[in-house]
N, C-alpha and C positions, 0 to 999 in steps of 0.2 A: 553812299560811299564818301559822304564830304567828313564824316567823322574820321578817314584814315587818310585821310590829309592833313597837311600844317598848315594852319590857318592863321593870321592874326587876329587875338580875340584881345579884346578890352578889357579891363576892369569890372566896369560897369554892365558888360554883358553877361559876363557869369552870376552864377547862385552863391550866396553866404552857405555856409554849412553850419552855422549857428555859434554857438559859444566857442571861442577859444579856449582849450583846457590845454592848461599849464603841467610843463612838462614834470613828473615827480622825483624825486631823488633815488635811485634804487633801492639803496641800504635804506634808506626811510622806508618806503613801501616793505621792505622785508621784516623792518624791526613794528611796524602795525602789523602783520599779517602774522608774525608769531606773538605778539603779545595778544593777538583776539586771539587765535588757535589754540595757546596755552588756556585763558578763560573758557573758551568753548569745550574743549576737552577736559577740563575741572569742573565745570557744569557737569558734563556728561558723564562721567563717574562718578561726581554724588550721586544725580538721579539712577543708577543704574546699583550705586551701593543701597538708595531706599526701597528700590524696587530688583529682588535678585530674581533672578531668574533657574527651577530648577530643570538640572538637563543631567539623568543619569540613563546607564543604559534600560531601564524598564520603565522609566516615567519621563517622559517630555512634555512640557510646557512651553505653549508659545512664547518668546520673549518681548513681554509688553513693556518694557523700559527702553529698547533699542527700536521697536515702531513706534511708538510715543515722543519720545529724542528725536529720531528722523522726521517724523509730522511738525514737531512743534519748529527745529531746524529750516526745515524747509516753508512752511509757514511765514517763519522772518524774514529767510530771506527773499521770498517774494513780495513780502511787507515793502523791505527796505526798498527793493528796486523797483517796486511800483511808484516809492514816492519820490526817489533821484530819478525817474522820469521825467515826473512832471514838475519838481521842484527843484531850482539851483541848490548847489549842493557842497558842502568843502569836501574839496577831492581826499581827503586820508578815511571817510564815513567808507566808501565800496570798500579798502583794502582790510579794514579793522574790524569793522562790524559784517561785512559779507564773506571775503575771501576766510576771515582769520576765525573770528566769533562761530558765526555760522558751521564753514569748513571745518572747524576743529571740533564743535557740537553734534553738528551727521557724523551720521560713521556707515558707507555701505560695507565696509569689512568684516565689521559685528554680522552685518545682516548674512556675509558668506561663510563666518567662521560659527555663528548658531546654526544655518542652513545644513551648512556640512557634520555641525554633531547632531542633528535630525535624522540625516541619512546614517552616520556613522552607526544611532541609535536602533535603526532600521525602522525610521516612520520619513519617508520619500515623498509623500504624499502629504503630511503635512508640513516639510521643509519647502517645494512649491508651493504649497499654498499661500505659506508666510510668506516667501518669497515677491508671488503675486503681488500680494495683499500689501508688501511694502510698498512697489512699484508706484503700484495706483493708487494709493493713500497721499503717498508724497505727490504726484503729480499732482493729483486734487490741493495738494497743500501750495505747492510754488502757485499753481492757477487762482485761487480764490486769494492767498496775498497778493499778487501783483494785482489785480482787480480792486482788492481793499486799500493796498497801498496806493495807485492812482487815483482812486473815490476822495480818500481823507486827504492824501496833497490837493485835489480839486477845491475841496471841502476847504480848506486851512487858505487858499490862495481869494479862494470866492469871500470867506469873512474879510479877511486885512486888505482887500478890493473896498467891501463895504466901509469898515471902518475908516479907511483913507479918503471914501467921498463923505464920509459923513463927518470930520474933521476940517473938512475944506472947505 
C-alpha cells in the first residue's frame, strides 16, 4: 500500500525511461504522413494496374495484387519497426515511411470491397477464404519483419561496434 501514498522520492531513486523524444510539430507530422500515403497509394495502383484482377459475375479470381500489396506493405512495416527498435532513429522515419508510405500502400478495404464482390458473385466460400488467407499472410508478414528488422539493426549496430574498436 505505500505506492498509494505521497512519498518523497528523489531523483536519483527513480528509473530513466530512456531517450527523450522531442516533441513533433503537428502540421509537420501530417504533412509526412500524407506525402508517404500519397506515395503508398501510387505504388499501389500501379501494382494493381500491372496485375488486374478479374471479378465478373460467372468468373472470380482471387485478387493476387491486393494480397501481394498487403504482404509486401506489411512486411515493411515490420521491417521498419523492428529496426527503430533497436536503432536511434530521426523521429519524421515512423510518420513518413510507416504511418504514410506503408498506410497508404495496404489497403484492408480492397480486401472488403473484393471480398463483398465474391459474395455478391455468389462464391462465399472463396471471399473467406481470401479473407482468411489475408489475415494470416500479413500477420506472418508484420512478424517475420519486425524479427528481420531487429536482426539487421542488431547486425548494422554489431559491425560500427567493430569497426570503432578496430579504429581505436
Amino acid at each position: 500500500m505505500a505506492a498509494l501514498r505521497y512519498e518523497e522520492v528523489i531523483e536519483s531513486e527513480t528509473l530513466d525511461s530512456g531517450p527523450v523524444h522531442h516533441e513533433s510539430v503537428p502540421w509537420r507530422v501530417a504533412l509526412l504522413v500524407a506525402a508517404g500515403g500519397a506515395l503508398g497509394a501510387m505504388l499501389r495502383f500501379g501494382l494493381t494496374v500491372l496485375a488486374p484482377t478479374v471479378t465478373t459475375p460467372t468468373l472470380v479470381e482471387l485478387p493476387w495484387a491486393t494480397l501481394g500489396v498487403n504482404l509486401l506493405g506489411c512486411l515493411g512495416l515490420g521491417l521498419l519497426n523492428g529496426m527503430l527498435e533497436v536503432r536511434a532513429h530521426r523521429p519524421w522515419l515512423q510518420p513518413l515511411l510507416g504511418t504514410g508510405l506503408c498506410g497508404g500502400f495496404t489497403s484492408f478495404s480492397s480486401v472488403v470491397l473484393e471480398g463483398s464482390a465474391m459474395i455478391g458473385a455468389d462464391f462465399p466460400v472463396l471471399a473467406m477464404t481470401y479473407t482468411l488467407a489475408t489475415v494470416i499472410v500479413c500477420l506472418a508478414g508484420i512478424v517475420l519483419g519486425l524479427l528481420g528488422g531487429r536482426r539487421l539493426a542488431r547486425r548494422q549496430l554489431a559491425r560500427r561496434a567493430a569497426d570503432a574498436e578496430g579504429t581505436t
